[in-house]
N, C-alpha and C positions, 0 to 999 in steps of 0.2 A: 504494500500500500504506500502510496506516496500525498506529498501535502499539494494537492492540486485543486484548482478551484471545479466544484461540484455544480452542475446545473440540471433539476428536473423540471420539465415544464410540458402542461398539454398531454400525460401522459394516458392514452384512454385503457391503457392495459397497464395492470401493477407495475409498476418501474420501483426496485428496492438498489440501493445500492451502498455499500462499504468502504471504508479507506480511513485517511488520517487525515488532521490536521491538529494544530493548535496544543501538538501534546497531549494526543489523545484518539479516540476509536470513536468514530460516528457513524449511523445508519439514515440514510434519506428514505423517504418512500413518496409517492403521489400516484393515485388513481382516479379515475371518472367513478363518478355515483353509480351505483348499478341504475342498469337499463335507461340512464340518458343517452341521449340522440347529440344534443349538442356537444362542445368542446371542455375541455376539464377546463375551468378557469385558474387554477391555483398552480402559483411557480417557489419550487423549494431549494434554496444556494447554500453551500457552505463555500466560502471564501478563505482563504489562508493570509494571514499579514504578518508578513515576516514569520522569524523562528519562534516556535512557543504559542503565538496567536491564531485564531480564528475567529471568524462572523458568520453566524447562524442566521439562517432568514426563513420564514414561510410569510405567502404574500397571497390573498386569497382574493380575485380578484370581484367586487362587488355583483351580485349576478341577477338585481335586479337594474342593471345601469347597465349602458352598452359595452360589448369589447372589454371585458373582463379579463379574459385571457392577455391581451393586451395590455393591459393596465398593469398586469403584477410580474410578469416577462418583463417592461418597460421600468418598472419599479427597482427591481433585481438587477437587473445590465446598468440601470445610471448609480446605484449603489456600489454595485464591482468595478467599474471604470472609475468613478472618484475616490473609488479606498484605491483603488493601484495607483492614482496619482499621487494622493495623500499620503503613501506608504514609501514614494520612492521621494518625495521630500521629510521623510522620517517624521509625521505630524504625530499627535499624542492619537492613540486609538478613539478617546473617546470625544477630541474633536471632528477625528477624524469620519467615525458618523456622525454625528448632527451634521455635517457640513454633506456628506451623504446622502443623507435622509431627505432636506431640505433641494441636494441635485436631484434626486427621486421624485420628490412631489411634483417640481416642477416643472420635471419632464414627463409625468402625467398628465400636469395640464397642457402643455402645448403639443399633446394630441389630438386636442380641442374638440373630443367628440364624445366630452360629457360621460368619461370614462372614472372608475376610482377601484382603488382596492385596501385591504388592510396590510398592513405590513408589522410582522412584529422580530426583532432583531433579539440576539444573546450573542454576547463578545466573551471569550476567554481569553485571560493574556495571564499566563503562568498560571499561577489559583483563583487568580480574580474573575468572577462572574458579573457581569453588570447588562440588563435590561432594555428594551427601549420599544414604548408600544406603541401602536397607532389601530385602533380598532378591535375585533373579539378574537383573532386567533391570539390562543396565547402560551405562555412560558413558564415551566416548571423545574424545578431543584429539589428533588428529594433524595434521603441519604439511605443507604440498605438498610434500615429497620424501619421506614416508611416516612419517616419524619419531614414535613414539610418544610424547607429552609427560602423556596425564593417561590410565590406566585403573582401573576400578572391579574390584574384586573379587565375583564373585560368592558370595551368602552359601549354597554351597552345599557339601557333601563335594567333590564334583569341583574347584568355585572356589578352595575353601582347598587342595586338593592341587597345584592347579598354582602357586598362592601360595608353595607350601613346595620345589617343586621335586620334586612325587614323578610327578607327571604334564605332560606338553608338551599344548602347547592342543588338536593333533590328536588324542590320544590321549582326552584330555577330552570332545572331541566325540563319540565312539563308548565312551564309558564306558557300562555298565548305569546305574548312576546320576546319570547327569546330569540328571535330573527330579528329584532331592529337591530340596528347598529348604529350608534350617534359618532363615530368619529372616523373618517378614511383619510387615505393619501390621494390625493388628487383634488382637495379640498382647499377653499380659500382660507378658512379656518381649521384646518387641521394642524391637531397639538400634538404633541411627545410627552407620552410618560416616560422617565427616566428615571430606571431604578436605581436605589444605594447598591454600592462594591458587596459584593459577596466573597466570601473565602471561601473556595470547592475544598473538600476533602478526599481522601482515599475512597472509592465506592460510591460518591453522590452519581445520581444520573440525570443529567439535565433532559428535559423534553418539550420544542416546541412542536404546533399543532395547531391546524386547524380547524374551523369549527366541526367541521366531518367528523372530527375524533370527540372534541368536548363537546358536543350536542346528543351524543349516543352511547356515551359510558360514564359511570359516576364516577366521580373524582375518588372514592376510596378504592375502586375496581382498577382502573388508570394506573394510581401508585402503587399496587398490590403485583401487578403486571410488571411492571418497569424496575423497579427497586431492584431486583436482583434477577443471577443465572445471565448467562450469555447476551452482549447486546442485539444480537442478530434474532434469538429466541426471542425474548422481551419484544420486540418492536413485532412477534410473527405474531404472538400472544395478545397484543392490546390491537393491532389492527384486526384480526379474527375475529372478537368480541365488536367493534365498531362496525364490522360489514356484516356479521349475526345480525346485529340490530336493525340494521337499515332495510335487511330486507326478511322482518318480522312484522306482523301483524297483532301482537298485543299491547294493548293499550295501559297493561302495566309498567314495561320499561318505555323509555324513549324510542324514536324510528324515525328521523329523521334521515332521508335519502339525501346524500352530498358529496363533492367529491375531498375525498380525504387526504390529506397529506402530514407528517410527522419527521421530525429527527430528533433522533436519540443521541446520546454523548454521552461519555466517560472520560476520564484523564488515565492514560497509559500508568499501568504498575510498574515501580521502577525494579530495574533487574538486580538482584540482589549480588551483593560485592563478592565475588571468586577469595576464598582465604589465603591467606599468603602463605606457604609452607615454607619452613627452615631449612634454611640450605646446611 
């Protein structure tokens, strides 16, 4: 595996794929909803900068708005070209997106055809985990014993109610409105959440996603899955469960049909030190 930059986009059959960056082992995946006709809207990048870093992306592209597919392809590529500029004038990573994000948007808009998507980013650089959202796909840090260390808030009516405590995540899930979304990339007002620094540990497993995966599995099913065992298992294991769903007809769990996309991450174990024998 080598540290090279990763692009899925459009993919209407499983596309899952493995490698390195960032000091570490990540899995991409994106697929079409079952039995849609149209195109997968959602585009999935890992980006490497420099030795030790990477940048995690899923960008989902708006699909009640036109040219979705567009939107979060476009979103992705002006991300990846201004980190490689920003990266070969050595800028701080975490200028280095905003200033990104902000290329992003606005090269959204002057596609001028009323296009938007979400875009939610995770940077690693040595141990440090740091966030940055714009809309509901979103970003999780849990450690092998299930413990929630980093979540994203979705920028949505439902996300901010469970924020505040007026709704629990089950409830969230079978809300009528859990498909608005108040905030995208391609927006004259669209904002950045920006997470505080995180320390990764030995075994934390980061996971972005979106809403294909959190619209269709509870958040304690999600961490249960991911938290441990193989990361290649892990990602075969929660998207299993999310395409169960989608194409179930009980109206106990959620079923929401979408097209699904995730990356999982871990940081590489380091190789233990060879003992020095006595000459």
């Amino acid at each position: 595996m080598s540290d090279a930059m990763i692009l899925l986009e459009g993919a209407t059959e499983p596309d899952l794929r493995a490698a390195a960056a960032g000091g570490g082992e990540f899995v991409a995946y994106t697929c079409r909803a079952p039995d849609k006709q149209t195109e997968n809207e959602d585009t999935v990048a890992v980006i490497p900068y420099g030795p030790g870093a990477a940048v995690m992306l899923v960008a989902d592209g708006a699909g009640g708005l036109p040219a979705g597919k567009r939107a979060s392809l476009t979103a992705a590529q002006s991300l990846a070209d201004s980190l490689q500029k920003s990266m070969a004038e050595t800028m701080l990573l975490r200028t280095a997106i905003l200033d990104g994000i902000d290329a992003a948007n606005a090269a959204v808009q002057a596609l001028g055809n009323g296009s938007a998507t979400t875009l939610t980013v995770v940077t690693v650089e040595g141990q440090t985990v740091r966030s940055y959202q714009i809309g509901d796909s979103e970003a999780l840090v849990v450690g092998q014993r299930g413990l929630v260390k980093l979540q994203t808030t979705p920028h949505s009516p439902t996300g901010f109610a469970v924020e505040a405590g007026f709704l629990d995540h089950k409830e969230a899930l079978h809300h009528e409105d859990r498909h608005l979304v108040s905030n995208f990339l391609g927006a004259n007002d669209m904002r950045i959440d920006v997470g505080a620094e995180l320390q990764l540990h030995a075994r934390d497993t980061i996971l972005l996603a979106s809403d294909g995966l959190m619209d269709n599995v509870h958040l304690s099913e999600t961490i249960e899955r991911i938290r441990k065992g193989p990361l290649d298992v892990a990602a075969e294991r929660v998207i299993a469960l999310a395409r169960h769903r989608m194409a179930a007809t009980s109206t106990a769990q959620p079923s929401k049909p979408d097209d699904l996309s995730l990356i999982l991450f871990r940081k590489s174990r380091p190789t233990p030190a060879k003992p020095v024998e006595d000459s």
